[in-house]
C-alpha positions in Angstrom: 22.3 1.6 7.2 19.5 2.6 4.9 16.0 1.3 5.1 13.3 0.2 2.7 10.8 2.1 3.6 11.4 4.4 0.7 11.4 1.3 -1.4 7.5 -0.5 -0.1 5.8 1.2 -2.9 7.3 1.4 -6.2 6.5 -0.4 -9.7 8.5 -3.3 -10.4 10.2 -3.3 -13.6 8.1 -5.9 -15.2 5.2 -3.8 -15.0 6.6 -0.9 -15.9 8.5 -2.0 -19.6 5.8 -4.1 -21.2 2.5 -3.8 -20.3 0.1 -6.6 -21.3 -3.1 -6.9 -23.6 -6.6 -6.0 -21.7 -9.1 -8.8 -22.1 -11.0 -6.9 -24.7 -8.3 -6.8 -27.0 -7.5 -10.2 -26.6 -11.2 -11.1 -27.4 -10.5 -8.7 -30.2 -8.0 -10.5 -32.0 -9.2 -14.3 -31.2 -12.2 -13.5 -33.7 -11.5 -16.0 -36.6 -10.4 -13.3 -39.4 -7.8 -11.0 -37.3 -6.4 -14.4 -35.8 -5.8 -16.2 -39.4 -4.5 -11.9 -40.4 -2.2 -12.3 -36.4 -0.9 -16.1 -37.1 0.0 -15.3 -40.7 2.2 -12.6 -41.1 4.7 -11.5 -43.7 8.7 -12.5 -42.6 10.2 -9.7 -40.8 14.1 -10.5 -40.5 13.6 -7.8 -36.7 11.4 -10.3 -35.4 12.3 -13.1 -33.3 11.5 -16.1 -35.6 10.9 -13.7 -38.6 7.7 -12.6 -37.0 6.0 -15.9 -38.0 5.4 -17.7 -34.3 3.1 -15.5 -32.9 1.2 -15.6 -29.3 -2.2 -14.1 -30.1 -2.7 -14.0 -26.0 0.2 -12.1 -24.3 1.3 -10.4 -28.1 4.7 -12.4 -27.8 7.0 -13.6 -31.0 8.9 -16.6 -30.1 11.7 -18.2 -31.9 10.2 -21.6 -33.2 7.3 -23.4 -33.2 9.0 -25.6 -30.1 9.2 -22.3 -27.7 5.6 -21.5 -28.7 4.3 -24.9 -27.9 5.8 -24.9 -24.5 4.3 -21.8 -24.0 0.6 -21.9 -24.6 0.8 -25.5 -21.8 1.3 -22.6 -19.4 -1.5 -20.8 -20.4 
């Protein structure tokens, strides 16, 4: 039978696909002009929701303004 001692130390998946934002670029783009630049974009049909439900914080599209809602009450 194997073990998991092989296994104790490795970098989950979550970790390793998307990284997140460090709290300097966050603070980055919550100044007033890059956020009204971040929240208004131009449609882009690759984007989830056309690109136009953005998550300044965790640098997330979402689908409608419903899913983005429900997501900034966890924040």
């Amino acid at each position: 039978m194997p073990s998991n001692s092989q296994r104790k130390h490795t970098i989950s998946n979550k970790v390793r696909k998307r990284r997140g934002k460090d709290i300097d670029q966050i603070h980055e783009d919550l100044k007033p002009s890059k956020a009204a630049k971040l929240l208004n974009q131009e449609i882009d049909l690759d984007l989830p929701g056309d690109g136009q439900f953005y998550c300044i914080e965790c640098e997330r599209y979402f689908v409608d303004e419903k899913t983005r809602a429900d997501h900034r009450k966890t924040k």
